[in-house]
ROFI-654464 format. One record per residue (C-alpha): residue number from 0; x, y, z. Coordinates in nm, 2 decimals. Layout:
N
node resi NUM u X v Y w Z
...
//
This chain:
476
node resi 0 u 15.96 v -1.65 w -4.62
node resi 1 u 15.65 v -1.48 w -4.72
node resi 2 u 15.36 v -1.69 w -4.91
node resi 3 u 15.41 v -2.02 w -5.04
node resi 4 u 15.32 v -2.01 w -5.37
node resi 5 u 15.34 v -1.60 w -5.40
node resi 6 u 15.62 v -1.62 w -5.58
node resi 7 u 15.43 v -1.79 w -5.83
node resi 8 u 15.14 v -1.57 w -5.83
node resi 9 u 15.26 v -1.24 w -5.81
node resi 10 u 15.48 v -1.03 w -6.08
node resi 11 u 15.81 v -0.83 w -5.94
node resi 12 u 15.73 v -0.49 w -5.91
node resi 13 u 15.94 v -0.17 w -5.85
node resi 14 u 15.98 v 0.17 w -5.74
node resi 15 u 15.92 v 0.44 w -6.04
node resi 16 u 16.06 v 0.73 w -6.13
node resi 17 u 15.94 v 1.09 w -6.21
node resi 18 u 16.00 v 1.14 w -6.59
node resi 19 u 16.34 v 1.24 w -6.68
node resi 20 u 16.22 v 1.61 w -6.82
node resi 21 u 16.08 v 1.66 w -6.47
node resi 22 u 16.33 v 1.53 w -6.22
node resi 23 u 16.63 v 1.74 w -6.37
node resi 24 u 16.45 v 2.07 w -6.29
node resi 25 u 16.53 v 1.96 w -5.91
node resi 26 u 16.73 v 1.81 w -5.66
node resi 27 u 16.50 v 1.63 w -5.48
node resi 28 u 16.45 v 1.24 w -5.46
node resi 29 u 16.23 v 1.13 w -5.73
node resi 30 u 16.12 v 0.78 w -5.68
node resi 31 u 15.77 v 0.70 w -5.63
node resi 32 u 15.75 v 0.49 w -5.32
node resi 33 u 15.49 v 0.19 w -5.38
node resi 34 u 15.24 v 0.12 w -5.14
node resi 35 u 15.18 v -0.06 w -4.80
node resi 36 u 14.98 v -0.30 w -5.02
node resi 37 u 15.26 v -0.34 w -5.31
node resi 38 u 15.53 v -0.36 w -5.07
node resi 39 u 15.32 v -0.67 w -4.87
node resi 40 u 15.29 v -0.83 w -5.19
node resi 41 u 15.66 v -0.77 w -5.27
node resi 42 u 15.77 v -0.91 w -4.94
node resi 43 u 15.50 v -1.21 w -5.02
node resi 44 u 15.74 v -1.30 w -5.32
node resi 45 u 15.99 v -1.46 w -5.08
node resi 46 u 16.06 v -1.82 w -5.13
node resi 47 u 16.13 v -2.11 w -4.91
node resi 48 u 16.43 v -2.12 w -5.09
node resi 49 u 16.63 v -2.33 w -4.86
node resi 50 u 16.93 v -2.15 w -4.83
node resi 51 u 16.88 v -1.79 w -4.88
node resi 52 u 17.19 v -1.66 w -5.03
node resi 53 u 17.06 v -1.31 w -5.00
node resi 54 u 17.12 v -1.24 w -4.64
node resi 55 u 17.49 v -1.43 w -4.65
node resi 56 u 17.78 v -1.24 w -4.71
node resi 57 u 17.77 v -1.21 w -5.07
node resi 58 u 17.43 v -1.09 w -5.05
node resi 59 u 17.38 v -0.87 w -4.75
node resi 60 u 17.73 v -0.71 w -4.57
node resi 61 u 17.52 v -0.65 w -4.27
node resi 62 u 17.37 v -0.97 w -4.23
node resi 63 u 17.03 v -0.86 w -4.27
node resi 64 u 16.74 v -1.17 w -4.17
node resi 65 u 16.51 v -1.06 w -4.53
node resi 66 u 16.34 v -1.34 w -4.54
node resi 67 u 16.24 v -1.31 w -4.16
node resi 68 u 16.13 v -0.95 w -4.23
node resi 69 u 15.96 v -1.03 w -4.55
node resi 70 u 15.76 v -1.27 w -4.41
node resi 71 u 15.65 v -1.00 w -4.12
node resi 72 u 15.57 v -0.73 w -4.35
node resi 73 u 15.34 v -1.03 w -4.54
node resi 74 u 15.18 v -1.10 w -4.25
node resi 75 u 15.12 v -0.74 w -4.15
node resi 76 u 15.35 v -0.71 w -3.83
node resi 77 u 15.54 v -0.41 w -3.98
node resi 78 u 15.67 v -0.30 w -3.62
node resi 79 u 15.84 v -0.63 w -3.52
node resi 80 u 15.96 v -0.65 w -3.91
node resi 81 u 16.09 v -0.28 w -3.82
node resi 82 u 16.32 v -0.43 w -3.50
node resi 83 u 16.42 v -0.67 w -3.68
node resi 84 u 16.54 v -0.48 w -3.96
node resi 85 u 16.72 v -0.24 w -3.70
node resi 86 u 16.90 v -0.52 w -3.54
node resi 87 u 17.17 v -0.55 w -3.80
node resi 88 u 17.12 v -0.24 w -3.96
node resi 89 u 17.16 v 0.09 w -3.76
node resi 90 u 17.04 v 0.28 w -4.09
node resi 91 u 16.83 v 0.12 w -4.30
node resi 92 u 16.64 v 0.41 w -4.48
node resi 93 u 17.02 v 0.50 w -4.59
node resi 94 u 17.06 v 0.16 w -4.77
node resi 95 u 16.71 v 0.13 w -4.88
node resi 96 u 16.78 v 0.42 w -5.10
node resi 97 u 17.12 v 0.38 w -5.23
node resi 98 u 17.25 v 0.07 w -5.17
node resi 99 u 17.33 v -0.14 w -5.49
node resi 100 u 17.11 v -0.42 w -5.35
node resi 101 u 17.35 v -0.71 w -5.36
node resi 102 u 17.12 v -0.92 w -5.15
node resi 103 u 16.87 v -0.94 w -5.51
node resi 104 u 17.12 v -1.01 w -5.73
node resi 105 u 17.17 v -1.30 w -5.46
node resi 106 u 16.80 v -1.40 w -5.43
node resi 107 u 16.72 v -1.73 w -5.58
node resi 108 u 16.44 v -1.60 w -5.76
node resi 109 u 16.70 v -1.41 w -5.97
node resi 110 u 16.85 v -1.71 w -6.14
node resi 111 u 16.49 v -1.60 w -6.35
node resi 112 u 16.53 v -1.27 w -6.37
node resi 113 u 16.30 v -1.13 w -6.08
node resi 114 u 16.46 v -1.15 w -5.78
node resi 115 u 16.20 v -1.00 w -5.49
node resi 116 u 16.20 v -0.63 w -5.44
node resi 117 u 16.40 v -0.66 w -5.13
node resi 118 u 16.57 v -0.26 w -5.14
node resi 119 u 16.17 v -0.10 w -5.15
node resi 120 u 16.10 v -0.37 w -4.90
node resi 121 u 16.35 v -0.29 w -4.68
node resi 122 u 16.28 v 0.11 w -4.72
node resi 123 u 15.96 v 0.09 w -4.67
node resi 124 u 16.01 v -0.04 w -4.31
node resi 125 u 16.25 v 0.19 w -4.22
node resi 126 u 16.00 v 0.47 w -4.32
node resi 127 u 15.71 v 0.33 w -4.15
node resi 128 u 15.91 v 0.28 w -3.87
node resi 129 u 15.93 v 0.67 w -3.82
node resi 130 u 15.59 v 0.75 w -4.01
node resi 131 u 15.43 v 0.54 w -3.64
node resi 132 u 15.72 v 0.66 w -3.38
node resi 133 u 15.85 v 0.31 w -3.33
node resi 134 u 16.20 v 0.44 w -3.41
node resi 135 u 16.32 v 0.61 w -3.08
node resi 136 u 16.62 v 0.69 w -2.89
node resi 137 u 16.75 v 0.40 w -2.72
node resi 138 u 17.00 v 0.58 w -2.43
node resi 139 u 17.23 v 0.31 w -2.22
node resi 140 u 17.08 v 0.24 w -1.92
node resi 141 u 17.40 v 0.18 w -1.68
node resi 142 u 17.73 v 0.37 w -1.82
node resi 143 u 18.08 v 0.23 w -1.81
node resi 144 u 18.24 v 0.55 w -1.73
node resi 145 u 18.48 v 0.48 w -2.07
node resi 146 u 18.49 v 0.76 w -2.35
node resi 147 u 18.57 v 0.69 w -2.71
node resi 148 u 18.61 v 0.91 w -2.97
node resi 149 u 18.49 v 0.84 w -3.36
node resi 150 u 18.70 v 0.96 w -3.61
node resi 151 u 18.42 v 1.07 w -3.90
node resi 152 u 18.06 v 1.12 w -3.88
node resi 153 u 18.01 v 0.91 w -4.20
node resi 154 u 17.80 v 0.57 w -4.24
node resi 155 u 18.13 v 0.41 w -4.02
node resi 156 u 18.16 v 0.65 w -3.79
node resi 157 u 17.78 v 0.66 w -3.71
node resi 158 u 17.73 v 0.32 w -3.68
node resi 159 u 18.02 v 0.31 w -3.42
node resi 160 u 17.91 v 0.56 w -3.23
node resi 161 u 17.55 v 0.44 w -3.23
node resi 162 u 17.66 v 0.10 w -3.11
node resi 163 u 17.88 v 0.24 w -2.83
node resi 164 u 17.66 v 0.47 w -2.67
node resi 165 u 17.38 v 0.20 w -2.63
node resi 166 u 17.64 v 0.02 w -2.47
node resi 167 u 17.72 v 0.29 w -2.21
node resi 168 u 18.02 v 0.46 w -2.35
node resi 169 u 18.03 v 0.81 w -2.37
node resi 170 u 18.12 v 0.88 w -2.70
node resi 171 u 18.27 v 1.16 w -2.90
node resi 172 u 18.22 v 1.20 w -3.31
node resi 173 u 18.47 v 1.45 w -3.44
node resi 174 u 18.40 v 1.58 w -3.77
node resi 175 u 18.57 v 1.86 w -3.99
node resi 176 u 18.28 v 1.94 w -4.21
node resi 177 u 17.95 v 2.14 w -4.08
node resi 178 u 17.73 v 1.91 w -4.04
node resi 179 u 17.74 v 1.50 w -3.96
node resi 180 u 17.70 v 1.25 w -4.25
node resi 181 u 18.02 v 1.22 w -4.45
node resi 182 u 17.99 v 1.08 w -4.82
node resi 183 u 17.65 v 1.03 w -4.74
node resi 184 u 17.58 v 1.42 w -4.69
node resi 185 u 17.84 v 1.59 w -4.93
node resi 186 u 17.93 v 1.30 w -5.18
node resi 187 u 17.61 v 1.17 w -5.24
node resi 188 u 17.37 v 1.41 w -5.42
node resi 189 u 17.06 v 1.48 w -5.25
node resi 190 u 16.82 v 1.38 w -5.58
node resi 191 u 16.94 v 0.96 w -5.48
node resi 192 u 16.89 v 1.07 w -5.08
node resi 193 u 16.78 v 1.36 w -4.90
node resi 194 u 16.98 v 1.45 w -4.61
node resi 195 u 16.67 v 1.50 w -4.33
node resi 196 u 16.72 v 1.16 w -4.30
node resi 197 u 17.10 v 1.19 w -4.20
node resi 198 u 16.95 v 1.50 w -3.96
node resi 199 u 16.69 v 1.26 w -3.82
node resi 200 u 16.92 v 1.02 w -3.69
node resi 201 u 17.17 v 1.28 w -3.58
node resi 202 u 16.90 v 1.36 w -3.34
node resi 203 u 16.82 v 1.05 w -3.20
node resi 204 u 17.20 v 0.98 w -3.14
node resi 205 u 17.25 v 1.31 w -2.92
node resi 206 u 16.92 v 1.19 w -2.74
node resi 207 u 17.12 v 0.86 w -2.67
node resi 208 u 17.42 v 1.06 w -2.55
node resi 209 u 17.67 v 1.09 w -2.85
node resi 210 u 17.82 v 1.40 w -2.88
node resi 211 u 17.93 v 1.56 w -3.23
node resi 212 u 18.18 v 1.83 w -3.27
node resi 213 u 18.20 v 1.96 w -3.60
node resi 214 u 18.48 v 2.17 w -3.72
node resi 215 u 18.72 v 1.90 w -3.61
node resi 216 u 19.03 v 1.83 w -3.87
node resi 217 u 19.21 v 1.54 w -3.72
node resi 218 u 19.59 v 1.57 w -3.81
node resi 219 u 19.50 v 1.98 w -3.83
node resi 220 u 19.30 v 2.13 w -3.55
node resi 221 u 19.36 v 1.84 w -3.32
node resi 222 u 19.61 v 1.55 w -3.31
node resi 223 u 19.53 v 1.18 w -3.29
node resi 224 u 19.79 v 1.18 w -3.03
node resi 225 u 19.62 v 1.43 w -2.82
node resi 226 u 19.23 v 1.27 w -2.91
node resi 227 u 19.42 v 0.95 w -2.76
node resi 228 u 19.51 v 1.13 w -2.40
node resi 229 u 19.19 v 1.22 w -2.38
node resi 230 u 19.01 v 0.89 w -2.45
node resi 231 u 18.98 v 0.53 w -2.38
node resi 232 u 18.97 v 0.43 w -2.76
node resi 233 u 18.97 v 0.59 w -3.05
node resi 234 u 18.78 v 0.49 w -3.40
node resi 235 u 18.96 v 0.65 w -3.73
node resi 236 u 18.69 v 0.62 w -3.99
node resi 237 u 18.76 v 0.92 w -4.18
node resi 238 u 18.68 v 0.75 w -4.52
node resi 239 u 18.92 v 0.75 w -4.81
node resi 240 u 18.94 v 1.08 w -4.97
node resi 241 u 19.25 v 1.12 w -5.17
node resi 242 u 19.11 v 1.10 w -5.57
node resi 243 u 19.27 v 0.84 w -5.84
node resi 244 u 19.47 v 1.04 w -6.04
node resi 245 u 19.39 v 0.98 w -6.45
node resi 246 u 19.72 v 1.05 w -6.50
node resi 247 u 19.66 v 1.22 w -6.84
node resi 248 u 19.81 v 1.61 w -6.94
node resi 249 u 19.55 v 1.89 w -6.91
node resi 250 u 19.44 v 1.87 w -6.56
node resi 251 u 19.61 v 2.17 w -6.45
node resi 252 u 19.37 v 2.35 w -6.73
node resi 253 u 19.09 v 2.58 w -6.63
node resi 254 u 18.71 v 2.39 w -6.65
node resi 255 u 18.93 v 2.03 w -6.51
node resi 256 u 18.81 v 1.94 w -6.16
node resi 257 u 18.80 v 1.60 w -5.94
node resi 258 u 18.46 v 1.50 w -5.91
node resi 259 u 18.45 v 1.53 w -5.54
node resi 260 u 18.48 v 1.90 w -5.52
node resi 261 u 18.20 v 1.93 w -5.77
node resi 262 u 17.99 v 1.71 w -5.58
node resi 263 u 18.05 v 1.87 w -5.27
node resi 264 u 17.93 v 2.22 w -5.40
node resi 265 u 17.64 v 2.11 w -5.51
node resi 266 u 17.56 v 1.96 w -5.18
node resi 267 u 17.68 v 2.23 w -5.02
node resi 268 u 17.43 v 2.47 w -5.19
node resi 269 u 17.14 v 2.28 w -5.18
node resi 270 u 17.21 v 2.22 w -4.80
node resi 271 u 17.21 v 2.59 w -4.75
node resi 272 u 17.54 v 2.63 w -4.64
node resi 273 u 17.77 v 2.90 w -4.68
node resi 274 u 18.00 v 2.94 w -4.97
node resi 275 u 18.33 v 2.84 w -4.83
node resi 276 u 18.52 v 3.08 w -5.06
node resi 277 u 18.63 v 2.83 w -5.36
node resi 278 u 18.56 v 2.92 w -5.70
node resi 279 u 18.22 v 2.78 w -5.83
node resi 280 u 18.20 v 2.51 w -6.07
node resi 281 u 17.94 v 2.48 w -6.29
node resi 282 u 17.78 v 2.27 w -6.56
node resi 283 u 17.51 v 2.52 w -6.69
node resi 284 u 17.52 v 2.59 w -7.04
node resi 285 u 17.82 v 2.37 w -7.14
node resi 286 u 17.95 v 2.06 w -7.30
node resi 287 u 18.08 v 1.81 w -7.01
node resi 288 u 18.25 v 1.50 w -7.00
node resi 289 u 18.31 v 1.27 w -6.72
node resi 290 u 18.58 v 1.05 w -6.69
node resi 291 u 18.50 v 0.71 w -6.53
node resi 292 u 18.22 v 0.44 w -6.52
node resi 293 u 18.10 v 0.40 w -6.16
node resi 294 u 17.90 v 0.54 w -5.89
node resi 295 u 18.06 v 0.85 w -5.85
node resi 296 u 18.07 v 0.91 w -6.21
node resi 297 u 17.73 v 0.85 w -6.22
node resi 298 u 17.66 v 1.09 w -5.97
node resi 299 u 17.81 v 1.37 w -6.19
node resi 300 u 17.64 v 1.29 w -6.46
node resi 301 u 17.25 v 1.34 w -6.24
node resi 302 u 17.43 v 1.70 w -6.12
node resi 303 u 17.56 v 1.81 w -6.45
node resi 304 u 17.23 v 1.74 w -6.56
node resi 305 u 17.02 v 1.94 w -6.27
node resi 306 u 17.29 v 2.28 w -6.37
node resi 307 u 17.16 v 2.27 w -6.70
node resi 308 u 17.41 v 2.13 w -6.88
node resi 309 u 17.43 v 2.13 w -7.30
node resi 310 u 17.54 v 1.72 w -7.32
node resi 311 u 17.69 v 1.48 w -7.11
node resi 312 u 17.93 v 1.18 w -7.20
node resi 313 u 18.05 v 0.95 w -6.97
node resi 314 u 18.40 v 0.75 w -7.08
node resi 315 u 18.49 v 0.45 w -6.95
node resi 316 u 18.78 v 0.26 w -7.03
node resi 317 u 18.64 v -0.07 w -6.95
node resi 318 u 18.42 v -0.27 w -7.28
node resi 319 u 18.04 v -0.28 w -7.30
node resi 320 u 17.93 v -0.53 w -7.06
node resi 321 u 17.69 v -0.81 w -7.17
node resi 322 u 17.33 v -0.74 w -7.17
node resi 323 u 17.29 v -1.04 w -6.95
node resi 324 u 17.52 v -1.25 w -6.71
node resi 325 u 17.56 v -1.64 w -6.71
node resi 326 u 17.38 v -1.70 w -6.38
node resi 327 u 17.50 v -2.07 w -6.39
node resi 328 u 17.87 v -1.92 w -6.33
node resi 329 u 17.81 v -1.62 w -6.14
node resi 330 u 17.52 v -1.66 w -5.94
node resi 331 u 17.49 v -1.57 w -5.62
node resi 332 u 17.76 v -1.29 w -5.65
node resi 333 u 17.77 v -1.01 w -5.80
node resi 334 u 17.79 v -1.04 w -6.19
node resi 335 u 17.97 v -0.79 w -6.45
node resi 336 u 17.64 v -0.67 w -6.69
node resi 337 u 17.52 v -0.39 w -6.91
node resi 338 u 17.36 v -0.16 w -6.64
node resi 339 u 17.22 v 0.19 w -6.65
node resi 340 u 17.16 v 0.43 w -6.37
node resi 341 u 16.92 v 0.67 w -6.38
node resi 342 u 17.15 v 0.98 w -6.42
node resi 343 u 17.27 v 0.80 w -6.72
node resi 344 u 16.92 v 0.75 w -6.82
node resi 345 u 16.87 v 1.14 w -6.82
node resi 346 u 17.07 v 1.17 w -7.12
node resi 347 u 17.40 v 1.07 w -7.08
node resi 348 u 17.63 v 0.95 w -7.42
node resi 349 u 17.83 v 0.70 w -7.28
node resi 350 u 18.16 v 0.57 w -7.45
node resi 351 u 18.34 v 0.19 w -7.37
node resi 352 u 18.63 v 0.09 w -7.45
node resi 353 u 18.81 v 0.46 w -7.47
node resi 354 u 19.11 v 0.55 w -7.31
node resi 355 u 19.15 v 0.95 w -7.22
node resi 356 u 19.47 v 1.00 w -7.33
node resi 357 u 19.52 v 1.41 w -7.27
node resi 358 u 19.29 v 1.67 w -7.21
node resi 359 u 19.35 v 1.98 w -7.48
node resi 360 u 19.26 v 2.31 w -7.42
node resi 361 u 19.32 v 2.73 w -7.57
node resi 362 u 19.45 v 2.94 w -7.38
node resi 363 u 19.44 v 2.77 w -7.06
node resi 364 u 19.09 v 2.67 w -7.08
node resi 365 u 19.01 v 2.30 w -7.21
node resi 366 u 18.85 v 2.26 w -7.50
node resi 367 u 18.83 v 1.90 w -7.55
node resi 368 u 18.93 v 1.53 w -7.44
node resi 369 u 19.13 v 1.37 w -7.69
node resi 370 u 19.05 v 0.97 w -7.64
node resi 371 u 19.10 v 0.67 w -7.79
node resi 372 u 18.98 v 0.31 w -7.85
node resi 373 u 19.15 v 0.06 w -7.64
node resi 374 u 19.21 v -0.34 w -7.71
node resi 375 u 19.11 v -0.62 w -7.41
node resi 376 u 19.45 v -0.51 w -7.23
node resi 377 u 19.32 v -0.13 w -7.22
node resi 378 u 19.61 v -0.06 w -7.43
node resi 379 u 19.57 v 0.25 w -7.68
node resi 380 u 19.52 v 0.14 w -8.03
node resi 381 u 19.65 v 0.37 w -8.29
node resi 382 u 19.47 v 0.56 w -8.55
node resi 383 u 19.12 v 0.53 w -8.33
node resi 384 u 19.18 v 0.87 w -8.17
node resi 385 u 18.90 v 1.12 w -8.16
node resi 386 u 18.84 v 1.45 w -7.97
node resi 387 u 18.52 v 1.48 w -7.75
node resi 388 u 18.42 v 1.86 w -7.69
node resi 389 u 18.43 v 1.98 w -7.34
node resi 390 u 18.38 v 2.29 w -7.16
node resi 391 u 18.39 v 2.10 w -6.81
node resi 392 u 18.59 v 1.78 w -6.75
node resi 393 u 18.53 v 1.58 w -6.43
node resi 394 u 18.73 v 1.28 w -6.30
node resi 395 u 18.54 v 1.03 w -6.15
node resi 396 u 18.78 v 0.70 w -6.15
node resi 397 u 18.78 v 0.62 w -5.76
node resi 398 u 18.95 v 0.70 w -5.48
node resi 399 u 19.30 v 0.58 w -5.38
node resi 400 u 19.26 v 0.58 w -4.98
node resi 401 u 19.31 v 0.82 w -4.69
node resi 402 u 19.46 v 1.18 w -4.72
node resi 403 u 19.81 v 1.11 w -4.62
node resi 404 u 19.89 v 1.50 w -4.50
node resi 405 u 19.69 v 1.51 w -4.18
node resi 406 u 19.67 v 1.25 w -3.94
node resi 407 u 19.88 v 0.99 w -4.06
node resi 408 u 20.18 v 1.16 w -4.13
node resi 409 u 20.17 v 1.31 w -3.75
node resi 410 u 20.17 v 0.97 w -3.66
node resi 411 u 20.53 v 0.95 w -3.86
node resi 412 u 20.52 v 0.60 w -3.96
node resi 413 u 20.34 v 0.46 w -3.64
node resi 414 u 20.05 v 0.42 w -3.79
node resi 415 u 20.08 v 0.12 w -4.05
node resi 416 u 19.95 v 0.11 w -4.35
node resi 417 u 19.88 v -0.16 w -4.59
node resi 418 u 19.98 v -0.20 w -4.97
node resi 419 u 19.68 v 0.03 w -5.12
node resi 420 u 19.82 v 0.28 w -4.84
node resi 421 u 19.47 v 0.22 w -4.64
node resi 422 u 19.52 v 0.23 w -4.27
node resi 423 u 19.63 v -0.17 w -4.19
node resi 424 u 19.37 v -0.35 w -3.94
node resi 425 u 19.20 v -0.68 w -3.94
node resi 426 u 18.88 v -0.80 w -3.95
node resi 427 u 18.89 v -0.98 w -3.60
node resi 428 u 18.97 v -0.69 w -3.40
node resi 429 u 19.00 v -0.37 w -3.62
node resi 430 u 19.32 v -0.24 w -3.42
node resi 431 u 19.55 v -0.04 w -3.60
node resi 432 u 19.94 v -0.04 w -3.49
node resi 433 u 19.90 v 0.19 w -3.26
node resi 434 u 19.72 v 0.13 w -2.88
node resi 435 u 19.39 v 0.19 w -2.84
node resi 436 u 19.36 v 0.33 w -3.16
node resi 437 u 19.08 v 0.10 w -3.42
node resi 438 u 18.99 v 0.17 w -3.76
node resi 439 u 18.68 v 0.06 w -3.98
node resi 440 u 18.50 v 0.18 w -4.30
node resi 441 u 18.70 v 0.29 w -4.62
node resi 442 u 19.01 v 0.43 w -4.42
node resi 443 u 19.06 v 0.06 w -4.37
node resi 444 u 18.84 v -0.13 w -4.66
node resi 445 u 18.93 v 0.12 w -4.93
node resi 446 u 18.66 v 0.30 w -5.19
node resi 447 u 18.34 v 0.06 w -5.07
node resi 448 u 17.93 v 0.07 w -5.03
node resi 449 u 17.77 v 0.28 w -4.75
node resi 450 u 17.63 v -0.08 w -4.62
node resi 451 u 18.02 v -0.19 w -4.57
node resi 452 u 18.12 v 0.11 w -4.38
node resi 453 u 17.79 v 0.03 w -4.15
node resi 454 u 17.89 v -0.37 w -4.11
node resi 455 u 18.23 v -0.23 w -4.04
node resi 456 u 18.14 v 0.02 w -3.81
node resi 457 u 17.94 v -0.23 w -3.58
node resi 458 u 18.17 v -0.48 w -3.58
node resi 459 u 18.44 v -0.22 w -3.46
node resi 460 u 18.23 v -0.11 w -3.21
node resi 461 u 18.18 v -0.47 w -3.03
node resi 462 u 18.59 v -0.51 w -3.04
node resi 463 u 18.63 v -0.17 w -2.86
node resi 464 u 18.37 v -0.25 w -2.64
node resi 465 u 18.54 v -0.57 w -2.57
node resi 466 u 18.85 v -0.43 w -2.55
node resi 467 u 18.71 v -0.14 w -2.30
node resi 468 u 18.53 v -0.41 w -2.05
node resi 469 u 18.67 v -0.71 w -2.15
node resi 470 u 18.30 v -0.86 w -2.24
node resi 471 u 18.09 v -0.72 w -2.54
node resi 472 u 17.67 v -0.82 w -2.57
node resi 473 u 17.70 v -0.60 w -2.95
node resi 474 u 17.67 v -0.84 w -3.27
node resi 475 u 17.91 v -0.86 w -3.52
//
């Protein structure tokens, strides 16, 4: 905890944000970080609370100890706050930026409405900790001689291979893109994180002996077959990739994309990386709409935005949430609630309760998304259809699990899968159907948060550990 009575005394405060009119001329972050002194009082506002349902597993996937750290950052020991922040959480400047925060809708304090400013607290430290060179490479100092290769260079597979090296394996990240990082470099746009940070910790995993090969298509270049022959384990957490199809008419019309493409080119450009040859798309000067109501969607909306886009309008077949939960039936887990992001904040026109029913175009362009309103069993209600303009349609409504073309259908039905068609392991052990072979992250969870994919990744580390030495010393 940090001060008895501070949260008493002193008022919630959060990050801000560069105006709206400024941010969208770039892709950079644009929160205003508060101070040393703000965040101390921030961490101050921790309670004795008793039980603190933030760092539970409702609250924090990762098990993070915030009230230990809050309390160190209140009484000015940033550095120990800093390994204790690192002992369940390999990335924590990742999470601090764009995790959800679960852990505050958790915090006692929040059955009032102010729940303590855990995300900036937790950011903060992980900045500080580099800002003073207390985050450093931390090689194995005896190795086991066993070599495992990671599937994925995203939050999963980084984690893993983070946790396996420090425990003396010598471990192998294969990933097909340029560069390391995953969702986290080419999904998420660089104006929620910058990707130096991804680069940063790249670097102090080579310095601790994991080796990344980029280029890599499991199931393409290189079988998981053949990855098994030449390892002791192997770690599939190639994320879940394969887009939720609408299922509406129109998609096959010019200006119609998947959201993930779009994001990826953005990414892609502002990462300086070459153009890989597919035709641009582009938001500048048109009228967009974006089909879905979650994080992804969001995301679109924030890009569309940055390209200079005429409007914006985000559908979602889901009703308006309520401005406010009932804490007394949801509290501590996540409640349902009118929430805007700040991409949406930007400008976005946002429509509930509308169904896309086709998508209607002129002479193979589209031209608009023909909608309607929908009754509490998201069934179509006649007469209440309407046509929304658009130039550029993007469809953001999840992801549906793995790419089924690469990997897994080389494994020709050895490698299980469960209903949702994610690969099938559990939570005790992670092992797939096939020997040696583990799976964590969304190729096993399904579409989650970055800070699952991390709490899976460690915890499949400590099982292949185990199951390479027969003893493990990593946490769950």
């Amino acid at each position: 905890m940090g001060k008895v009575t501070g949260f008493l005394e002193i008022d919630r405060q959060e990050q801000k944000y560069q105006p709206a009119s400024d941010r969208i001329r770039h892709f950079r972050e644009f929160t205003i970080p508060l101070n040393d002194s703000e965040i101390a009082n921030q961490a101050a506002r921790c309670m004795d609370c008793g039980i603190p349902f933030c760092h539970g597993p409702d609250g924090c996937p990762v098990d993070n100890q915030i009230p230990d750290w809050n309390d160190l950052v209140y009484q000015g020991d940033w550095e120990l706050a800093c390994e204790n922040l690192h002992s369940t959480n390999n990335f924590p400047e990742f999470t601090g930026r764009i995790c959800p925060a679960p852990c505050e809708e958790a915090c006692t304090l929040n059955l009032e409405d102010i729940p303590v400013n855990i995300k900036s607290v937790e950011q903060a430290i992980a900045d500080k900790g580099f800002q003073e060179g207390w985050i450093v490479p931390q090689p194995a100092a005896i190795k086991t001689g066993k070599a495992v290769a990671v599937v994925g260079s995203g939050p999963a597979g980084m984690a893993a291979a983070q946790q396996l090296a420090r425990a003396g394996h010598t471990v192998h990240v294969y990933e097909r893109e340029p560069k390391a990082g995953g969702l986290l470099r080419y999904g998420i746009p660089d104006f929620k994180m910058e990707k130096h940070y991804i680069d940063r910790r790249v670097e102090q995993m080579e310095a601790e002996g994991v080796t990344f090969h980029y280029g890599v298509n499991v199931g393409v270049t290189v079988t998981l077959d053949e990855l098994a022959e030449r390892h002791d384990a192997v770690i599939l957490c190639a994320g879940a990739e394969r887009p939720r199809d609408p299922g509406v008419g129109g998609m096959e019309l010019e200006g119609c994309h998947w959201a993930m493409p779009y994001l990826v080119q953005q990414n892609r450009r502002v990462g300086n990386e070459p153009e890989t040859g597919e035709a641009p798309i582009w938001a500048a000067g048109k009228h967009v709409v974006v089909i879905g109501g979650g994080d992804t969607a969001s995301d679109c909306v924030g890009t569309a935005f940055r390209q200079g886009a005429l409007s914006v309008t985000q559908l979602d077949i889901r009703p308006i949430p309520p401005l406010k939960e009932d804490k007394l039936t949801v509290w501590p887990y996540w409640p349902t609630k009118f929430r805007t992001s700040s991409s949406q904040a930007e400008g976005a026109e946002r429509e509930f309760s509308a169904a896309t029913l086709e998508l209607v175009g002129e002479e193979g362009h589209v031209t608009g998304v023909k909608c309607a309103r929908v009754d509490e069993k998201r069934r179509p209600i006649a007469g209440t259809e309407f046509i929304l303009r658009a130039d550029l349609v993007l469809a953001a409504i999840g992801f549906s699990g793995p790419l089924l073309d690469t990997y897994i259908a080389q494994a020709d039905g050895r490698l299980e899968l469960d209903g949702r068609t994610n690969v099938k392991a559990n939570t005790d052990d992670y092992k797939t159907s096939i020997d040696k072979v583990f799976a964590a992250g969304d190729v096993r969870r399904g579409q989650s948060l970055v800070v699952w994919a991390i709490r899976e990744g460690r915890q499949a580390a400590r099982s292949v550990d185990e199951f390479l030495t027969g003893s493990t010393n990593l946490p769950r």
